[in-house]
mmCIF file of the C-alpha atoms, coordinates in Angstrom:
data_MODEL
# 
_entry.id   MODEL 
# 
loop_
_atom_site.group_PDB 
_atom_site.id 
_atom_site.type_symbol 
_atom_site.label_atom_id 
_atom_site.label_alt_id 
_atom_site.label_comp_id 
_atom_site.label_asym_id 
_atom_site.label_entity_id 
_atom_site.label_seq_id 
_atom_site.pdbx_PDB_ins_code 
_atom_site.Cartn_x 
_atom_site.Cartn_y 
_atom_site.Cartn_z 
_atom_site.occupancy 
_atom_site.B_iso_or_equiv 
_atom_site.pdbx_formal_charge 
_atom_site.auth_seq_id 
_atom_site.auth_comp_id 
_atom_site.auth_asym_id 
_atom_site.auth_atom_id 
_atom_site.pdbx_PDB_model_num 
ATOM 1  C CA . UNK A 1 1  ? 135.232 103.239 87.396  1.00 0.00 ? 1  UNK A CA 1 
ATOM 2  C CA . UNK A 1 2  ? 132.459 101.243 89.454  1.00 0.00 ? 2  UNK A CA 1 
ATOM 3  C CA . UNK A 1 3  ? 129.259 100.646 87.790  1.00 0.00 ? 3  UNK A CA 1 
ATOM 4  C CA . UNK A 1 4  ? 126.345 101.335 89.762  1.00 0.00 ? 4  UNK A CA 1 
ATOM 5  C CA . UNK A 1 5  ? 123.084 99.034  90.202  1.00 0.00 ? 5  UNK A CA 1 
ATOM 6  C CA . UNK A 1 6  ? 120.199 100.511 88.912  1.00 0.00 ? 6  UNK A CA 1 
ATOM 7  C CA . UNK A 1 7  ? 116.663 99.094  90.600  1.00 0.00 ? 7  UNK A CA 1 
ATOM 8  C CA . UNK A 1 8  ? 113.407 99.803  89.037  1.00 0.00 ? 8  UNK A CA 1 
ATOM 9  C CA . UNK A 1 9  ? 110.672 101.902 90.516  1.00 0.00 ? 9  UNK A CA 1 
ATOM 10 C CA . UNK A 1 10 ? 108.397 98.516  91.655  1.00 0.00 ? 10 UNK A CA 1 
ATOM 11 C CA . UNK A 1 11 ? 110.733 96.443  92.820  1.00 0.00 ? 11 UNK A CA 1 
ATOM 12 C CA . UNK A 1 12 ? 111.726 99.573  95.407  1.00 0.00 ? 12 UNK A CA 1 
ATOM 13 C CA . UNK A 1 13 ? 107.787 99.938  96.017  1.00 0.00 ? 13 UNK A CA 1 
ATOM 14 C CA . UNK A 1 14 ? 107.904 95.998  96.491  1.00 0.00 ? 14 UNK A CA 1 
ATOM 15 C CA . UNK A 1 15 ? 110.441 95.862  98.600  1.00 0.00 ? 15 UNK A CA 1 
ATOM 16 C CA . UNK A 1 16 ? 109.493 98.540  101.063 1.00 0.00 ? 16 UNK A CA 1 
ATOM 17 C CA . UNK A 1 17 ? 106.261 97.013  100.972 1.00 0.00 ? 17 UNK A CA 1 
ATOM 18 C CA . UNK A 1 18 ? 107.336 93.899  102.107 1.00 0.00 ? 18 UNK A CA 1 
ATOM 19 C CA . UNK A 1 19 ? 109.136 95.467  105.329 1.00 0.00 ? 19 UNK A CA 1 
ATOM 20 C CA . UNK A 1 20 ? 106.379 97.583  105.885 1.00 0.00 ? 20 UNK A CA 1 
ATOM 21 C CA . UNK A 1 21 ? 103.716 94.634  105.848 1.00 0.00 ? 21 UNK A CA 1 
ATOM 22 C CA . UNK A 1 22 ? 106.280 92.807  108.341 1.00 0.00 ? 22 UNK A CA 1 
ATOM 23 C CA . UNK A 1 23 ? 106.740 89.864  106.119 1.00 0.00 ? 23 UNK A CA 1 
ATOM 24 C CA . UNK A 1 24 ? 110.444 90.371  106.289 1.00 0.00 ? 24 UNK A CA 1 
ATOM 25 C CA . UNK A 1 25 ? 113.022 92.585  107.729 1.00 0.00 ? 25 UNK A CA 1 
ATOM 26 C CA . UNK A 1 26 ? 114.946 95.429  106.612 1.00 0.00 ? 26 UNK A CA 1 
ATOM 27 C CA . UNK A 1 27 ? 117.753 93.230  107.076 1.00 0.00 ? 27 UNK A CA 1 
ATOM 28 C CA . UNK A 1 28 ? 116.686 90.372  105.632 1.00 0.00 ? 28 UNK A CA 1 
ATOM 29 C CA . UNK A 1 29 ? 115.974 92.098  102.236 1.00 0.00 ? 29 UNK A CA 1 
ATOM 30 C CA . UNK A 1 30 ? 119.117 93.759  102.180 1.00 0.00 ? 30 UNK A CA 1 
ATOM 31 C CA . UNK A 1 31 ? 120.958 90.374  102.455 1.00 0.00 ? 31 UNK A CA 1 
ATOM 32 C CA . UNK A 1 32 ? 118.320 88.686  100.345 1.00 0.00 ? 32 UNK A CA 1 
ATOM 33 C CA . UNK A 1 33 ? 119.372 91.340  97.575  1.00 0.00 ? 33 UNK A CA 1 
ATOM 34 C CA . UNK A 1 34 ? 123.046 92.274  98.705  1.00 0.00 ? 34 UNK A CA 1 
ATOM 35 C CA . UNK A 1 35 ? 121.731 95.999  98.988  1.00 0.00 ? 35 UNK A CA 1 
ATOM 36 C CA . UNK A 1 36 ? 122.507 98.337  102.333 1.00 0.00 ? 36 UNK A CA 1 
ATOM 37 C CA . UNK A 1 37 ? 119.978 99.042  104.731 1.00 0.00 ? 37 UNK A CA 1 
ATOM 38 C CA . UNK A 1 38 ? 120.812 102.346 104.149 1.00 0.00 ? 38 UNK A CA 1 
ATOM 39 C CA . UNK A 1 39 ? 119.838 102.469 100.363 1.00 0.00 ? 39 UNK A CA 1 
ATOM 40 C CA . UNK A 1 40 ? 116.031 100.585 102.001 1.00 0.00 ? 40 UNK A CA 1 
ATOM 41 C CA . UNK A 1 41 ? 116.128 103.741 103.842 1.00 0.00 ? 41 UNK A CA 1 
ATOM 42 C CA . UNK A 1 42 ? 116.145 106.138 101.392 1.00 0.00 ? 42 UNK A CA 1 
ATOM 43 C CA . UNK A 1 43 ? 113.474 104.242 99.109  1.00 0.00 ? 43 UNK A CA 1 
ATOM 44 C CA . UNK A 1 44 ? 111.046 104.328 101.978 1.00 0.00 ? 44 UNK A CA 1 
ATOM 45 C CA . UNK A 1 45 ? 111.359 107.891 102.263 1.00 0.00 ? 45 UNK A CA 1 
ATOM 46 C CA . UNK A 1 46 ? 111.067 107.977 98.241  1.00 0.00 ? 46 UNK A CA 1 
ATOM 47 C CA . UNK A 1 47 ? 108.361 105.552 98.149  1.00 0.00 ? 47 UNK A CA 1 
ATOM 48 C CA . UNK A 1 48 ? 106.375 107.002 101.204 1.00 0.00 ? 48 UNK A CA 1 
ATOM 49 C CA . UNK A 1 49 ? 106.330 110.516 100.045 1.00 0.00 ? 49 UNK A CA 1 
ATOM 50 C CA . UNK A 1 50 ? 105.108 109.594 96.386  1.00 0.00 ? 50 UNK A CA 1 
ATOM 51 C CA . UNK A 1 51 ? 102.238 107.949 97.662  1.00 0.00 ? 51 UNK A CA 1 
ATOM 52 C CA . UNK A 1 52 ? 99.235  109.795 97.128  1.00 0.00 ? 52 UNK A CA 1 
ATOM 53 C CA . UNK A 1 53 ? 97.798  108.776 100.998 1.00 0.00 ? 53 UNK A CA 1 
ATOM 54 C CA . UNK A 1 54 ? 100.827 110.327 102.548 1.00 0.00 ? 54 UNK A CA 1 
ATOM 55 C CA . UNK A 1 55 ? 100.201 113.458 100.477 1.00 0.00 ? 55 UNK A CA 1 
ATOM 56 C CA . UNK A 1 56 ? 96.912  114.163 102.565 1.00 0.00 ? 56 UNK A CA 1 
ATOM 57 C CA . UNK A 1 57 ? 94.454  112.904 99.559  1.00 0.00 ? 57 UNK A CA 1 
ATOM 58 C CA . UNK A 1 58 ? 91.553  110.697 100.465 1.00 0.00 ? 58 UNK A CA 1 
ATOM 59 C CA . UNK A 1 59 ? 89.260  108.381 98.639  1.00 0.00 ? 59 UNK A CA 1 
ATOM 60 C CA . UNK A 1 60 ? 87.380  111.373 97.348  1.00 0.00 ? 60 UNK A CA 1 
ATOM 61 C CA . UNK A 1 61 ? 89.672  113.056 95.619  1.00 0.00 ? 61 UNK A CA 1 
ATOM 62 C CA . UNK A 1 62 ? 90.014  109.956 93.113  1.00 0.00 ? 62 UNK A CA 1 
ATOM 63 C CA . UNK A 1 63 ? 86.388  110.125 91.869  1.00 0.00 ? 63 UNK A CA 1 
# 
């Protein structure tokens, strides 16, 4: 039975981060990290729809 990877919550936040901020390329992290581009792609869609500024909140709503 293959045994699955399991990646925590920040290092998907970190590494979507990094694409987003252009320091590196999908592809390059998913060589970097021997991941699919595929699995990048569904933790930005994770990662950008748990962020509270996608959600429509703005600085006011946090005090």
């Amino acid at each position: 039975m293959k045994q699955y990877r399991h990646f925590e919550e920040d290092f998907k936040r970190d590494v979507v981060a990094r694409i987003d901020s252009g320091a590196m390329t999908k592809a390059q992290v998913a060589r970097e990290h021997n991941i699919s581009s595929s699995l990048i792609d569904r933790w930005q869609v994770s990662v950008e729809s748990t962020s509270p500024f996608k959600q429509g909140y703005n600085r006011a709503s946090f005090g």
